[in-house]
mmCIF file of the C-alpha atoms, coordinates in Angstrom:
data_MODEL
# 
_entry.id   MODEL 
# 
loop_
_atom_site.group_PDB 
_atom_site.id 
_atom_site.type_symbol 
_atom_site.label_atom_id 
_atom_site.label_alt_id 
_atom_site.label_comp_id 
_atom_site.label_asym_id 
_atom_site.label_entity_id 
_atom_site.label_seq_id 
_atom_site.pdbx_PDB_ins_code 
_atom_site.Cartn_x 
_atom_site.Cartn_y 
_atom_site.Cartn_z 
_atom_site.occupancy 
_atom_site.B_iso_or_equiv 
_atom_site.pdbx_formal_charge 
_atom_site.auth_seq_id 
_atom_site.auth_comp_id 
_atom_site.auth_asym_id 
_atom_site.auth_atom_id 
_atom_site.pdbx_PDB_model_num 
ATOM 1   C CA . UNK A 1 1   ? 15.697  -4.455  15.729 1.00 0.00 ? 1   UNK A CA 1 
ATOM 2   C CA . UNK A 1 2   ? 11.662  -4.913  15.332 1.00 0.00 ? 2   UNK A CA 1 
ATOM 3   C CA . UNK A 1 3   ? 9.532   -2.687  17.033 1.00 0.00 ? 3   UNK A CA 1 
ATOM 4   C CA . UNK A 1 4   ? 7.506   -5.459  18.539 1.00 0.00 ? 4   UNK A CA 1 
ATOM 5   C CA . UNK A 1 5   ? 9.214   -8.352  20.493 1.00 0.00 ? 5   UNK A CA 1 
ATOM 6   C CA . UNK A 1 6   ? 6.286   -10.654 20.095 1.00 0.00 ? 6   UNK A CA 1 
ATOM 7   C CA . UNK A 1 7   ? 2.620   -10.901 19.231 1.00 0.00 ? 7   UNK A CA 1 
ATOM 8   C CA . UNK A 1 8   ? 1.339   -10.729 22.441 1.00 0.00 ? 8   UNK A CA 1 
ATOM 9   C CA . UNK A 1 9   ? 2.740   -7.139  22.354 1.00 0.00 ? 9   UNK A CA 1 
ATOM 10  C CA . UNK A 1 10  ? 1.444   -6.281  18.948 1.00 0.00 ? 10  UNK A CA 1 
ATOM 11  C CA . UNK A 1 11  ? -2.277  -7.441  19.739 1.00 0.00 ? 11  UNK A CA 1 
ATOM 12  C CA . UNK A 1 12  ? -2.070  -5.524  22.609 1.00 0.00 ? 12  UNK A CA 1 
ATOM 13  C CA . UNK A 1 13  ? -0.784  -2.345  21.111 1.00 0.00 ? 13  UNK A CA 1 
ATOM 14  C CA . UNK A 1 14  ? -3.452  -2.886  18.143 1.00 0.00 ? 14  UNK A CA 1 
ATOM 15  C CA . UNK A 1 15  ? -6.558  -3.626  20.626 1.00 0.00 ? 15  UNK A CA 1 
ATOM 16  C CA . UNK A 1 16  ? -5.841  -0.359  22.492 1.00 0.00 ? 16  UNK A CA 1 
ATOM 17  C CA . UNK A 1 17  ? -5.630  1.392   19.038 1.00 0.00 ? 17  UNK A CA 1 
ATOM 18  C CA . UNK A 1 18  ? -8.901  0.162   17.861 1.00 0.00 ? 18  UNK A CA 1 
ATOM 19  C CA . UNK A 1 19  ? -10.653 0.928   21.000 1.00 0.00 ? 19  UNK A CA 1 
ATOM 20  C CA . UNK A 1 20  ? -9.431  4.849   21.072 1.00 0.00 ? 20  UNK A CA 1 
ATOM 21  C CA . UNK A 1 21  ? -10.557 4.734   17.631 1.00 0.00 ? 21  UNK A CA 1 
ATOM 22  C CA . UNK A 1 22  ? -13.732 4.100   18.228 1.00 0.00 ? 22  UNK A CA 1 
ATOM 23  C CA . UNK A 1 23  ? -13.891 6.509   21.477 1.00 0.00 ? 23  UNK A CA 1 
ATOM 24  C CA . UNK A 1 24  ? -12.679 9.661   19.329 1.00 0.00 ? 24  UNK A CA 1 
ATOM 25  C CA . UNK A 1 25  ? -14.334 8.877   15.729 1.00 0.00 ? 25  UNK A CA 1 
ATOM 26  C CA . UNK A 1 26  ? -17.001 6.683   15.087 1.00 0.00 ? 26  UNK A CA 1 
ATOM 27  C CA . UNK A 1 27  ? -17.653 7.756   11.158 1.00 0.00 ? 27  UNK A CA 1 
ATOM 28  C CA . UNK A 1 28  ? -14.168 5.370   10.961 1.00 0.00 ? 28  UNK A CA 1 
ATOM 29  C CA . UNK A 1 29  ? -16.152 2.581   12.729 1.00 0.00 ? 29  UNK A CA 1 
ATOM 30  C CA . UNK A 1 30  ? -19.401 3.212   10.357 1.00 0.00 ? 30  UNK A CA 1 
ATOM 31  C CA . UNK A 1 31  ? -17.652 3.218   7.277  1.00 0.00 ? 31  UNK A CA 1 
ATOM 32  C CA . UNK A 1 32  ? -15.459 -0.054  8.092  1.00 0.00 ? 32  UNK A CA 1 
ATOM 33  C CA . UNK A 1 33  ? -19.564 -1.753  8.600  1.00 0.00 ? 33  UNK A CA 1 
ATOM 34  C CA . UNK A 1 34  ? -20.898 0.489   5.589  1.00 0.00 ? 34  UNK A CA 1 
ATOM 35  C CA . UNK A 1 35  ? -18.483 -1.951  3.055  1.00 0.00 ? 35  UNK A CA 1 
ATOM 36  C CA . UNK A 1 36  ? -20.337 -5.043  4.728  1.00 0.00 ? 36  UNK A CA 1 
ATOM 37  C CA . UNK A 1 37  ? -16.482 -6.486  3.899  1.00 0.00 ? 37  UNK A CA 1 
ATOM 38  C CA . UNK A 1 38  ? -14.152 -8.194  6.105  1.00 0.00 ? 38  UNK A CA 1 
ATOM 39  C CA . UNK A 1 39  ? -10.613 -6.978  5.875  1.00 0.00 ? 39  UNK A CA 1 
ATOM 40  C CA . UNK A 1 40  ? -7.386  -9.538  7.464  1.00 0.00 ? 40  UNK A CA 1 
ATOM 41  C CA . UNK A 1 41  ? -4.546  -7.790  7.827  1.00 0.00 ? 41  UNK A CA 1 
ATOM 42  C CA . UNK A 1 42  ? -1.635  -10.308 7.797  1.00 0.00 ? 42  UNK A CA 1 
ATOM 43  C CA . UNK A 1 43  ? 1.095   -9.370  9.595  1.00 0.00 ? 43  UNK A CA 1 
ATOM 44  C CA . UNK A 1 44  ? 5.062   -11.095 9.610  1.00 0.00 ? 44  UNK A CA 1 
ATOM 45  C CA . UNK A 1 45  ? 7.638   -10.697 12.496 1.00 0.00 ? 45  UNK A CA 1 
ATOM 46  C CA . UNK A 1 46  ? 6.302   -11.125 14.934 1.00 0.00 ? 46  UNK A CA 1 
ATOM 47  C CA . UNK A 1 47  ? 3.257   -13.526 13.071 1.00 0.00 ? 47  UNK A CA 1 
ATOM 48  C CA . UNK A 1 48  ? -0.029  -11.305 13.866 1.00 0.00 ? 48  UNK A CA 1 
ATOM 49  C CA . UNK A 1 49  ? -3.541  -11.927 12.379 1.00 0.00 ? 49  UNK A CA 1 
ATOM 50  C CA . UNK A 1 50  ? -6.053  -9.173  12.724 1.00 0.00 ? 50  UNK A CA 1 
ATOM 51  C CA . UNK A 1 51  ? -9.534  -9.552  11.327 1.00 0.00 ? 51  UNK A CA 1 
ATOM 52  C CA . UNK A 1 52  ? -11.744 -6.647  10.897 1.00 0.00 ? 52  UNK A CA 1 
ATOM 53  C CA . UNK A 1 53  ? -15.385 -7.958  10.125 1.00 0.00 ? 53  UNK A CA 1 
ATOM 54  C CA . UNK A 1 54  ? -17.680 -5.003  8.516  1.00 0.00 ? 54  UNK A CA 1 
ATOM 55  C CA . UNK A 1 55  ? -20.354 -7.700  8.267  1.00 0.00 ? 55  UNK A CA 1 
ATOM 56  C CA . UNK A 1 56  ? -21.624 -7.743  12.249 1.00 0.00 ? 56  UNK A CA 1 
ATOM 57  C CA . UNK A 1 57  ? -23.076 -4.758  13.877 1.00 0.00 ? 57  UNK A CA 1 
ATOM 58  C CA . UNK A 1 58  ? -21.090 -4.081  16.823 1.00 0.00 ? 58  UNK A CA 1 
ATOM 59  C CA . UNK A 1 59  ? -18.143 -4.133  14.362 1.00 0.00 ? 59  UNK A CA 1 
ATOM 60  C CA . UNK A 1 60  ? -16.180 -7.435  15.467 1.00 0.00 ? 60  UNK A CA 1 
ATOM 61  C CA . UNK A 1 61  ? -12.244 -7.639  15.559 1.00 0.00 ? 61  UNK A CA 1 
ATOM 62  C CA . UNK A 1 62  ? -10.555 -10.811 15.987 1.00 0.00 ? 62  UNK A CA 1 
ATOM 63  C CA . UNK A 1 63  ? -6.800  -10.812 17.107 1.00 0.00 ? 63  UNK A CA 1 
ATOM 64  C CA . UNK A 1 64  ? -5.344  -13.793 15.711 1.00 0.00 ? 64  UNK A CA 1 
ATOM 65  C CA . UNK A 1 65  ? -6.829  -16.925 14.384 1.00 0.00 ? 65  UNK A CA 1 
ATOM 66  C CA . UNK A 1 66  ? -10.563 -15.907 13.150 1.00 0.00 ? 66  UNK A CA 1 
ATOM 67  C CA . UNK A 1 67  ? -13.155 -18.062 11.141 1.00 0.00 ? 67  UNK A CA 1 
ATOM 68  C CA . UNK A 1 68  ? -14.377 -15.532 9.249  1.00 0.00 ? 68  UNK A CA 1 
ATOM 69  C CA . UNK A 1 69  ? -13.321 -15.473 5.875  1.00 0.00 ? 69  UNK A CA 1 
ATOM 70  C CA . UNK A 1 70  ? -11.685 -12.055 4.002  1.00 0.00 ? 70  UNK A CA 1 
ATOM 71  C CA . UNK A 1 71  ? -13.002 -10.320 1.183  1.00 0.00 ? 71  UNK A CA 1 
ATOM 72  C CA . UNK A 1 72  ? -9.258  -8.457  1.460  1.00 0.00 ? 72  UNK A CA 1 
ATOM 73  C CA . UNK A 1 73  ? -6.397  -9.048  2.743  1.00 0.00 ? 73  UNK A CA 1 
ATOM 74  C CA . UNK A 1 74  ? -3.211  -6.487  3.643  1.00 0.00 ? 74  UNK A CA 1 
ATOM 75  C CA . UNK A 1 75  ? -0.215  -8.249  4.176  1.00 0.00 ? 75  UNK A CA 1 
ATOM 76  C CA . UNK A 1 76  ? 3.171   -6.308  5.541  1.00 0.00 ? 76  UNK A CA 1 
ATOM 77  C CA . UNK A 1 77  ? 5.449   -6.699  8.405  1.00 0.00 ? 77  UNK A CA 1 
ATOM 78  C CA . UNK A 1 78  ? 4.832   -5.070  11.864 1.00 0.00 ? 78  UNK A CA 1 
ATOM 79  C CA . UNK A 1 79  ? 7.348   -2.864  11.266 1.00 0.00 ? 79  UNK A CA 1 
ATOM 80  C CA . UNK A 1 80  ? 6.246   -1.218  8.281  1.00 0.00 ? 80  UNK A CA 1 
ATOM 81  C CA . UNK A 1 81  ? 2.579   -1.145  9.643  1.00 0.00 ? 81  UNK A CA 1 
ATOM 82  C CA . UNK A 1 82  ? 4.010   0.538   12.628 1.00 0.00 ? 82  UNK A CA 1 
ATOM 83  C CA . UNK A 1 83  ? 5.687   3.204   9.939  1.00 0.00 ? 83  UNK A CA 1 
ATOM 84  C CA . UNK A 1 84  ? 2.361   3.543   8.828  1.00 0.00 ? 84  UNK A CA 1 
ATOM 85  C CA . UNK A 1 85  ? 0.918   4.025   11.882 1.00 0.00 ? 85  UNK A CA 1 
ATOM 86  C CA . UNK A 1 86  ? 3.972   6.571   13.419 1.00 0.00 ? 86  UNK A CA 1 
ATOM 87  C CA . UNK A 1 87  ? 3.132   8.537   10.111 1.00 0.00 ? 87  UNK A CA 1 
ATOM 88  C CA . UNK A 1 88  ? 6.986   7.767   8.818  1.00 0.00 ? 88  UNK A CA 1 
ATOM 89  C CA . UNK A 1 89  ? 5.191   5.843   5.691  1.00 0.00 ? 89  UNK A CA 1 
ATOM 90  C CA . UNK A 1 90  ? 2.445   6.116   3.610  1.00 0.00 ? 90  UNK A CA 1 
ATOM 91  C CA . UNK A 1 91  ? 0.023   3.523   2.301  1.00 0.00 ? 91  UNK A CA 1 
ATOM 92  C CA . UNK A 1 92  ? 0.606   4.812   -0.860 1.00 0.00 ? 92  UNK A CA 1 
ATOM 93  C CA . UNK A 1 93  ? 4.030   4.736   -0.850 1.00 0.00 ? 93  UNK A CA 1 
ATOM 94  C CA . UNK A 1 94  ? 4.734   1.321   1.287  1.00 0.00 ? 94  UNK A CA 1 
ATOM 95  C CA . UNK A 1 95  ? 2.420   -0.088  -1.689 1.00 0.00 ? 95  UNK A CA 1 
ATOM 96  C CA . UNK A 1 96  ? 4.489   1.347   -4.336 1.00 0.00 ? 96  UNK A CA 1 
ATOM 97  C CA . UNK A 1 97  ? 7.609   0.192   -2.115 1.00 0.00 ? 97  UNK A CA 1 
ATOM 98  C CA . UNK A 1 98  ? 6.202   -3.485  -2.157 1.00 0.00 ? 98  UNK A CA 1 
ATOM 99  C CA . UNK A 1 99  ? 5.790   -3.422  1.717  1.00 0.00 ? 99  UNK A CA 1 
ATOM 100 C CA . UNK A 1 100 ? 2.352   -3.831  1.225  1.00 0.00 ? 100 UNK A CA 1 
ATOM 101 C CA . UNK A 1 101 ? 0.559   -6.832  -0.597 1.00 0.00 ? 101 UNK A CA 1 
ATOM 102 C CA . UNK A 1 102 ? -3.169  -6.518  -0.912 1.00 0.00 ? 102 UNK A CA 1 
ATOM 103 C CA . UNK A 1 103 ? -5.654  -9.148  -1.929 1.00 0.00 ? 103 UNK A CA 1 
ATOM 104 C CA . UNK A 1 104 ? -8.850  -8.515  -2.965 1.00 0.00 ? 104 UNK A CA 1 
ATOM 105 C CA . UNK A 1 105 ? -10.435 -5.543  -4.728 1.00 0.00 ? 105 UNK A CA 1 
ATOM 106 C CA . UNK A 1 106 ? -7.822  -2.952  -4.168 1.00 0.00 ? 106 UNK A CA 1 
ATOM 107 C CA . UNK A 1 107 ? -10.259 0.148   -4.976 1.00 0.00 ? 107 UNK A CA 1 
ATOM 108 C CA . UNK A 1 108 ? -12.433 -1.027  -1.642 1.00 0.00 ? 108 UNK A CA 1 
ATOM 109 C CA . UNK A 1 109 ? -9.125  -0.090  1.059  1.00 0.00 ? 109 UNK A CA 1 
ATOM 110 C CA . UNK A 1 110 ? -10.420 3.181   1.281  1.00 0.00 ? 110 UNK A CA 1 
ATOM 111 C CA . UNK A 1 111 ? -12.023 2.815   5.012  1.00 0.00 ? 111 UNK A CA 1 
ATOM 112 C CA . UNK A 1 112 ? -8.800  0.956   6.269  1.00 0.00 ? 112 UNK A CA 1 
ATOM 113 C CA . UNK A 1 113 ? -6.657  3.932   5.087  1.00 0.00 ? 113 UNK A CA 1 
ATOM 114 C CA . UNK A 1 114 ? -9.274  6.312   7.095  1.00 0.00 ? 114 UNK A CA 1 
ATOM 115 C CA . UNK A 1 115 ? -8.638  3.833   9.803  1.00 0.00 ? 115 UNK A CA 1 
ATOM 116 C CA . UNK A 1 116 ? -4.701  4.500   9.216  1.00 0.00 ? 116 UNK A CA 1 
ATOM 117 C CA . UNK A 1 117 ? -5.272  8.182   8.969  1.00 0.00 ? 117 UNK A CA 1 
ATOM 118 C CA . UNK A 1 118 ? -7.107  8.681   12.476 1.00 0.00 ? 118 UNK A CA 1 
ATOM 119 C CA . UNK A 1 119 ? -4.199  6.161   13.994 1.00 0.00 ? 119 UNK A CA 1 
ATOM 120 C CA . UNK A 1 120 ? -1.746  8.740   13.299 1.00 0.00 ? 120 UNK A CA 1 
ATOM 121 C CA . UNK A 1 121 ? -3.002  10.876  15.616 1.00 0.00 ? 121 UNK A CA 1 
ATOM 122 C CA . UNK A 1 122 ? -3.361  8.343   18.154 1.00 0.00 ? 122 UNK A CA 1 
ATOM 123 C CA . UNK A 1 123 ? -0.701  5.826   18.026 1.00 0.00 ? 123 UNK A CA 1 
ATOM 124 C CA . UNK A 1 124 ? 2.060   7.629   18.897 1.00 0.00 ? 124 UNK A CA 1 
ATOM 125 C CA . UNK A 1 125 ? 0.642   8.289   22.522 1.00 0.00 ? 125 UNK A CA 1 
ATOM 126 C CA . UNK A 1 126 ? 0.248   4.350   22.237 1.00 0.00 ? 126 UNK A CA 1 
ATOM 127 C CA . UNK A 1 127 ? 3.887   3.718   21.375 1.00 0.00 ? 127 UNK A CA 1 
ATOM 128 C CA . UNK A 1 128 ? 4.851   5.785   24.353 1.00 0.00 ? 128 UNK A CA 1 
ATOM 129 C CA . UNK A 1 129 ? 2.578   4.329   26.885 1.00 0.00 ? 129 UNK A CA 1 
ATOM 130 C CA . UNK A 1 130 ? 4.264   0.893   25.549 1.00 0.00 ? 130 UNK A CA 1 
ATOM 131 C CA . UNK A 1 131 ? 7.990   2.077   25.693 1.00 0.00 ? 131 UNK A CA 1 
ATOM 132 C CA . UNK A 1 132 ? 8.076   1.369   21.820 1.00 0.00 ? 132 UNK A CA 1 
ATOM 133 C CA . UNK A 1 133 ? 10.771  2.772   19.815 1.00 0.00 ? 133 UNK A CA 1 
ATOM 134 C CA . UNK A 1 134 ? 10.100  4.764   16.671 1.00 0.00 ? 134 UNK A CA 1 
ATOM 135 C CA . UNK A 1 135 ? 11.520  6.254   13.824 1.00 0.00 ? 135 UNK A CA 1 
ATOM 136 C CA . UNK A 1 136 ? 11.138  9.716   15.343 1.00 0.00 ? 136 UNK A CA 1 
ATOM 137 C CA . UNK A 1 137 ? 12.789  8.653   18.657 1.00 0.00 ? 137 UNK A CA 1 
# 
């Protein structure tokens, strides 16, 4: 059974992510607008869009459709992301594993795995708040 039942859900789980992020750490938030990159991370069931834009100062994320146009692009299912997130995966390995497809200069993911990294610590307060089941459950 997927974690998230729809994309309303998943946006919603993602924008309070981002915004704890950016409460606790803001080095994360720097680096993502240090690359001057902007980083789609293409998600399948449920069908998610979320576009991280390193280009504008305040950092800008679109959930969903966005104009702006990525200089990389992740592409996984919501349930592995959420793997990712619960600390179950690792980028590393989900890559290896073929759950993640990246487009785009692979060497320049570096500040979305910081961005994974801090989640871990976060998300699983997240997941509870949202009555979300995990691996760990």
């Amino acid at each position: 059974m997927a974690v998230f039942s729809d994309s309303a859900l998943f946006y919603t789980t993602l924008q309070t992510l981002f915004a704890r992020i950016e409460q606790i750490d803001t080095n994360v938030i720097d680096d993502l607008l240090s690359t001057r990159m902007v980083f789609r991370i293409d998600v399948s069931n449920p069908s998610a869009l979320i576009t991280i834009n390193g280009r504008t100062k305040p950092l800008q994320i679109d959930y969903g459709p966005s104009k702006s146009r990525p200089d990389l692009t992740l592409s996984t299912s919501a349930d592995t992301l959420h793997l990712i997130l619960s600390d179950s995966l690792s980028v590393k390995q989900a890559y290896l594993n073929k759950e993640i497809m990246v487009r785009g200069p692979f060497w320049k993911i570096m500040p979305l795995v910081k961005v994974f990294e801090i989640s871990r610590q976060i998300y699983p307060q997240i997941v509870a708040e949202n009555g979300l089941k995990t691996n760990k459950n």
